[in-house]
C-alpha positions as CSV (number, residue, x, y, z in Angstrom):
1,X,0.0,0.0,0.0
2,X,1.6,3.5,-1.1
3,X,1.8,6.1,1.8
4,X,-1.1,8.1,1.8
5,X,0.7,11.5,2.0
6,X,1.4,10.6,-1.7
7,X,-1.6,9.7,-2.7
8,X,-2.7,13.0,-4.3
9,X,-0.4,15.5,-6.1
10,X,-1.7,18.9,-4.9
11,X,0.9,20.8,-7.0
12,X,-1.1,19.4,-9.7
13,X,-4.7,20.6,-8.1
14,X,-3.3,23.6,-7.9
15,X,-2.7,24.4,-11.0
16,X,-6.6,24.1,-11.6
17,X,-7.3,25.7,-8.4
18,X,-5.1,28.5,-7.7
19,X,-3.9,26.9,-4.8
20,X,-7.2,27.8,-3.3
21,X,-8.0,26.1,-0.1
22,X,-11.2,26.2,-0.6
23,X,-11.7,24.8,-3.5
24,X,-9.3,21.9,-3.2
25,X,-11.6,21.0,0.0
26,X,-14.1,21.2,-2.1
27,X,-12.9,19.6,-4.7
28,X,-11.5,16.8,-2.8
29,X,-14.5,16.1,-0.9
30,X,-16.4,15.3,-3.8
31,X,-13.6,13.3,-5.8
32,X,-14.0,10.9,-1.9
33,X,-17.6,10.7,-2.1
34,X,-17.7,9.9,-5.8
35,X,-14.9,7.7,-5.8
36,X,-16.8,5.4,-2.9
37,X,-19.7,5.3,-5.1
38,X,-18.5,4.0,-8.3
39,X,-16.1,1.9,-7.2
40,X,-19.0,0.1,-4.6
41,X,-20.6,0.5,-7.7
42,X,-18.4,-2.0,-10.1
43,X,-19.2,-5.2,-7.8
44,X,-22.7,-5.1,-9.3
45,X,-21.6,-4.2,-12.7
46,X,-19.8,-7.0,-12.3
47,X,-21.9,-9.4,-11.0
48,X,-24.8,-7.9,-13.9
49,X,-22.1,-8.7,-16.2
50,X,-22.7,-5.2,-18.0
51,X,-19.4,-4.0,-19.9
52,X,-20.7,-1.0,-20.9
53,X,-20.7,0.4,-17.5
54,X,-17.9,-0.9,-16.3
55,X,-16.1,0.6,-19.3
56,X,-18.0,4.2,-18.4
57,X,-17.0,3.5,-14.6
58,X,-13.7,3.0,-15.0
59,X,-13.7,5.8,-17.3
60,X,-15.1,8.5,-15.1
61,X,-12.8,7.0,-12.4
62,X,-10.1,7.4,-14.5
63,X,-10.5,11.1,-15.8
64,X,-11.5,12.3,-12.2
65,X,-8.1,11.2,-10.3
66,X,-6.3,12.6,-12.8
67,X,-7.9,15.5,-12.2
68,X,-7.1,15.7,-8.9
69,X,-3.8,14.3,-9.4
70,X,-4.4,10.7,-7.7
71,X,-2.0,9.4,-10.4
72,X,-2.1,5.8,-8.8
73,X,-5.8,5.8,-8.5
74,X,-6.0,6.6,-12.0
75,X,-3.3,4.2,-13.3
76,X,-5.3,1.5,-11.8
77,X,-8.5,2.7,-13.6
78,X,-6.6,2.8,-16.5
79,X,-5.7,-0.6,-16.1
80,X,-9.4,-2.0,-15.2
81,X,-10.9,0.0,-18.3
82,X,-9.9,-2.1,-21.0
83,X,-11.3,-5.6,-19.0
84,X,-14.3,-7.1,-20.0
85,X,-16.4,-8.6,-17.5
86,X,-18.3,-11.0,-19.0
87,X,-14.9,-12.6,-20.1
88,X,-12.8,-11.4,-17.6
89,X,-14.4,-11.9,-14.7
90,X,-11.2,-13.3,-12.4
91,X,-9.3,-9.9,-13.7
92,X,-12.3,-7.6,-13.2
93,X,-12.7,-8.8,-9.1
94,X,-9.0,-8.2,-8.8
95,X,-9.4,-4.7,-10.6
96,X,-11.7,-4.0,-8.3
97,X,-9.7,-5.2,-5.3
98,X,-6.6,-2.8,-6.4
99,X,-9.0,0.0,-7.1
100,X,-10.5,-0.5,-3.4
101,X,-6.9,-0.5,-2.0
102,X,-5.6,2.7,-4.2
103,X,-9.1,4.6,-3.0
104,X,-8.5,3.6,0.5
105,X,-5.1,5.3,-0.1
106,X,-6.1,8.5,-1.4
107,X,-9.0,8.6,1.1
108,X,-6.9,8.8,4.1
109,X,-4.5,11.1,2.2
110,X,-7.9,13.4,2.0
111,X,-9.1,12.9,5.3
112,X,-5.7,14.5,6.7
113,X,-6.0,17.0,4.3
114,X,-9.5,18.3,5.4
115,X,-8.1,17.9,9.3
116,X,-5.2,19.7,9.3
C-alpha cells in the first residue's frame, strides 16, 4: 500500500485551483464521495455482467483522479478500463480489489488533508 501522503499531487490541483484552499476541499470532498460510489458501484456491474458500465465507470474514475492528481488511483482505472467482465471476470474482481486498496489510499491522504 503507497503512503497516503502521496496519494494525491496537490501541486497538480493547484494548477486548476489556484492553490485555493477552498476549492481543493471542495474539490477533494467530492472526488471521496464519488470515488466510494462508483467503485461500490463495479461489484454489481460486475456481477450484472454489463461491460458498458464498467467501461463508463472506469472511465469516469479514471479522468476524475487525474484531475485531482491521484495518479495511482488513476493508473489503476486505467488498467481495469480495458477488461471485459463478462470474459474477464477473475481480472475484473482483482481490478476491483486494487481500485479498493488505491481509493483507500487516497481517502486517508484526504481525510488529513480536510483535518489539518
Amino acid at each position: 500500500m503507497s503512503e497516503p501522503r502521496c496519494a494525491v499531487d496537490l501541486t497538480h490541483l493547484a494548477r486548476y485551483t489556484g492553490g485555493d484552499e477552498v476549492l481543493n476541499v471542495e474539490i477533494l470532498r467530492l472526488f471521496d464521495l464519488q470515488t466510494s460510489e462508483l467503485v461500490d458501484r463495479l461489484q454489481c456491474i460486475l456481477d450484472a455482467r454489463d461491460t458498458k458500465s464498467w467501461k463508463e465507470v472506469t472511465h469516469t474514475l479514471k479522468g476524475a483522479a487525474r484531475g485531482v492528481g491521484a495518479f495511482a488511483f488513476a493508473d489503476a482505472a486505467a488498467a481495469a478500463e480495458p477488461i471485459d467482465p463478462v470474459r474477464d471476470r477473475g481480472n475484473a474482481s482483482i481490478a476491483i480489489a486494487t481500485l479498493k486498496t488505491t481509493a483507500h489510499d487516497v481517502q486517508a491522504f484526504i481525510k488529513t488533508y480536510l483535518e489539518r
